[in-house]
C-alpha positions in Angstrom: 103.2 -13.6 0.9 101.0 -13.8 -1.9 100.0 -17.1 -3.7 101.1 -16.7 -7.8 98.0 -19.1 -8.7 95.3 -16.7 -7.6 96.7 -13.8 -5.7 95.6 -15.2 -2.7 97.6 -14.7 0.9 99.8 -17.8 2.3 100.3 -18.5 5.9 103.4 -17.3 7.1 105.3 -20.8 7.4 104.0 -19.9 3.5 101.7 -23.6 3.1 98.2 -23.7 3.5 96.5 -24.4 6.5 95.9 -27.6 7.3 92.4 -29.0 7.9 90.9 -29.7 11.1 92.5 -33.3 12.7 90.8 -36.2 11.8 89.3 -38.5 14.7 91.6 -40.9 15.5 90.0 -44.5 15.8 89.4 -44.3 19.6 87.9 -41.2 19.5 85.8 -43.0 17.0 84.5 -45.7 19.1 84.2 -43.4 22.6 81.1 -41.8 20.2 79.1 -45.2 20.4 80.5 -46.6 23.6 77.2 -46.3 25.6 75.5 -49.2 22.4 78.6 -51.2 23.0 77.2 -50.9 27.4 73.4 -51.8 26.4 74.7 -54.6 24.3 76.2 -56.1 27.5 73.1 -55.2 29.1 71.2 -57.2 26.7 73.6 -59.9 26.3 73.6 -60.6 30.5 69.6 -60.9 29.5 69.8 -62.6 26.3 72.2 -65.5 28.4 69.3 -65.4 31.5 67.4 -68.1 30.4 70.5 -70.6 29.6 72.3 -69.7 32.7 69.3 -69.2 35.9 65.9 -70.8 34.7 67.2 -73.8 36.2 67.5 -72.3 39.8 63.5 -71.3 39.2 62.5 -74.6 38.0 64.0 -76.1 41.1 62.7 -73.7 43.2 59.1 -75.5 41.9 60.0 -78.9 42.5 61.1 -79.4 38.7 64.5 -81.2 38.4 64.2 -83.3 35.3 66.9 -82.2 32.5 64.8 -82.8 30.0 62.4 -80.0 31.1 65.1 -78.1 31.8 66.5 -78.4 28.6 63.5 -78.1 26.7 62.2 -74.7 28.5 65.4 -73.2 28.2 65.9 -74.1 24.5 62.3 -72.0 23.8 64.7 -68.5 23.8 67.2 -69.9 21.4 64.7 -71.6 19.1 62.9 -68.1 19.0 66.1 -66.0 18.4 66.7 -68.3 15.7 63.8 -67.4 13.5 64.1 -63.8 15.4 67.5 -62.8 13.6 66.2 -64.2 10.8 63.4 -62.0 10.3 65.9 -58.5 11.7 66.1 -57.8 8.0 62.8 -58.4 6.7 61.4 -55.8 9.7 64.3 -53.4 8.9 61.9 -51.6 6.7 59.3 -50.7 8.8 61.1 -50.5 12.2 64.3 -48.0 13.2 67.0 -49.2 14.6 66.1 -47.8 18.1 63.3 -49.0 17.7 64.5 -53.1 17.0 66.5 -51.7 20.6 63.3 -50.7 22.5 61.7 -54.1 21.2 64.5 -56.0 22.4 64.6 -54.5 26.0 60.9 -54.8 26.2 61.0 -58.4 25.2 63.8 -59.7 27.1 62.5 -58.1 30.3 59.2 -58.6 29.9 60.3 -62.9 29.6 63.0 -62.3 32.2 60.4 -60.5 34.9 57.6 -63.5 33.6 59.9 -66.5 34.3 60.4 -64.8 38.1 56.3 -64.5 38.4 55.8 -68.1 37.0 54.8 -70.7 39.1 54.6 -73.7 36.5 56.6 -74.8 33.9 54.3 -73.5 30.9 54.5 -69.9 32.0 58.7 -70.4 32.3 58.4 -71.6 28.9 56.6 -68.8 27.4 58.8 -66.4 29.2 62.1 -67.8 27.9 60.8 -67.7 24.1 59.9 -64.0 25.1 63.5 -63.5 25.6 64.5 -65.1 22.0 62.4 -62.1 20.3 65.0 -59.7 21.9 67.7 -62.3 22.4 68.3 -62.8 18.2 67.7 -59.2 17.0 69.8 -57.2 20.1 73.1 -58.3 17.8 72.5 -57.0 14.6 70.3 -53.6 15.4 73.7 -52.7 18.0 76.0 -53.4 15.3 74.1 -51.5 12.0 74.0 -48.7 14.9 77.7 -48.6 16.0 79.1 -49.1 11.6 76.6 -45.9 10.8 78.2 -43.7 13.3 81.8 -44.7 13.9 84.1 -43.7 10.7 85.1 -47.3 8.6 89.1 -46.5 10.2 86.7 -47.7 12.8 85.0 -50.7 12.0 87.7 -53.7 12.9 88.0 -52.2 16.4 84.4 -51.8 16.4 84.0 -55.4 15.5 85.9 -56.9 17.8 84.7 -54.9 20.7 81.0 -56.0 20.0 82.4 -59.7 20.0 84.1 -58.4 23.6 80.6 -56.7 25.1 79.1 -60.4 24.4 81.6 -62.2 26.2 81.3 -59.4 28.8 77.5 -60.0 29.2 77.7 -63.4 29.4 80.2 -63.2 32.4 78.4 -60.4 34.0 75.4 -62.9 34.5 76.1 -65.3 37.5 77.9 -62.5 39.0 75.2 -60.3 39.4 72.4 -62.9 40.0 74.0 -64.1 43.3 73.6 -61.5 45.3 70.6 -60.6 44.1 68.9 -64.0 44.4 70.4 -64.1 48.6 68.9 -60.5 48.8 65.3 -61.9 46.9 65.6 -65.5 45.5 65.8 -66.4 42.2 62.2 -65.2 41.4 62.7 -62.2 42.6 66.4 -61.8 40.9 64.5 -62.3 37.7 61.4 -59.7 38.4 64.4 -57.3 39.7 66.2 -57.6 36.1 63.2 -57.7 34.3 62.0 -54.6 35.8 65.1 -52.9 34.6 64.9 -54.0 30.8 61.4 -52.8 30.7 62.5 -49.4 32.2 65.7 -49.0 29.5 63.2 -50.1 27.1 61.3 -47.1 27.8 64.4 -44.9 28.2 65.4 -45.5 24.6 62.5 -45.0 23.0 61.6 -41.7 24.8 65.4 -40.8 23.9 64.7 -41.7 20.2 61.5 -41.2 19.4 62.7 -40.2 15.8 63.9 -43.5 15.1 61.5 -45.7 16.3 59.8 -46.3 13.2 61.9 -46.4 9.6 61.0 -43.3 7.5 62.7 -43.7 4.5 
């Protein structure tokens, strides 16, 4: 058959082809589903502090709330003012690159907290986490919106809001058996160890985003 408008051949159901078939939403968000596992990753860190500096603390003979309170509220103090600043650093640093940092930072404080041996050190480890703790969040998120479709973005949304809650569950589950395999010090050094080495991971994987360019 032969198209009157411009002489052109039609199929032979005599309609144009159709285009390709668009991605539906969950093919959308299985494109970004390994950001939506390091933000659990980082969210099991980011609650570390919160949830097992006291175990550490008592393991030195340090039992007072009001240390306790006051060395674990360093990390949130510092992801405070953290988050705060995401945007401000947005135009020198990639958004891998705000990842790396946060991976670094968290188990750097982590793997410090399990080497401390006075309350000082625990502080400075757990405001170590905050650097990674309040910019993990928003560098994930700008990540998963650029690359899944807008169809997307509700799902999207509420899955980040689910990897959070998933994290923060995660925790005392994994820290028991590792603190009866190590203690808690060596729990921490153990988790710590591993943020370091997906800190390097990512960065090696996207070394073209490290810094922003534009």
């Amino acid at each position: 058959m032969i198209s009157p408008a411009d002489g052109q051949p039609l199929p032979a159901n005599g309609r144009a082809a159709k285009s390709a078939r668009p991605a539906g939403i969950g093919e959308e968000i299985a494109k970004v589903w390994p950001y939506y596992a390091l933000l659990v990753l980082l969210t099991l860190a980011m609650f570390t502090p919160a949830i097992q500096a006291g175990f550490v603390l008592k393991d030195h003979g340090i039992g007072s709330a009001q240390i306790m309170g006051t060395v674990v509220a360093a990390s949130s103090i510092v992801a405070i003012f953290s988050a705060w600043s995401f945007g401000w650093l947005r135009s020198w640093i990639g958004l891998h690159g705000f990842l790396a940092i946060d991976a670094l930072s968290m188990g750097a404080g982590i793997a410090i907290i399990g080497l401390a041996h006075d309350v000082s050190t625990i502080f400075v480890g757990c405001a170590c986490v905050g650097i990674g703790a309040g910019m993990s969040e928003p560098a994930i998120a700008s990540i998963i919106f650029g690359r899944a479709a807008p169809k997307a973005h509700v799902m999207a949304m509420g899955l980040i809001v689910s990897a959070l809650n998933t994290g923060q569950f995660i925790n005392p589950l994994l820290f028991d058996p590792l603190r009866r395999l190590w203690g808690s010090g060596g729990a921490f050094v153990a988790l710590g160890m591993t943020l370091i080495a997906v800190s390097c991971l990512v960065a090696a994987s996207n070394r073209h985003d490290l810094l922003n360019k534009e």
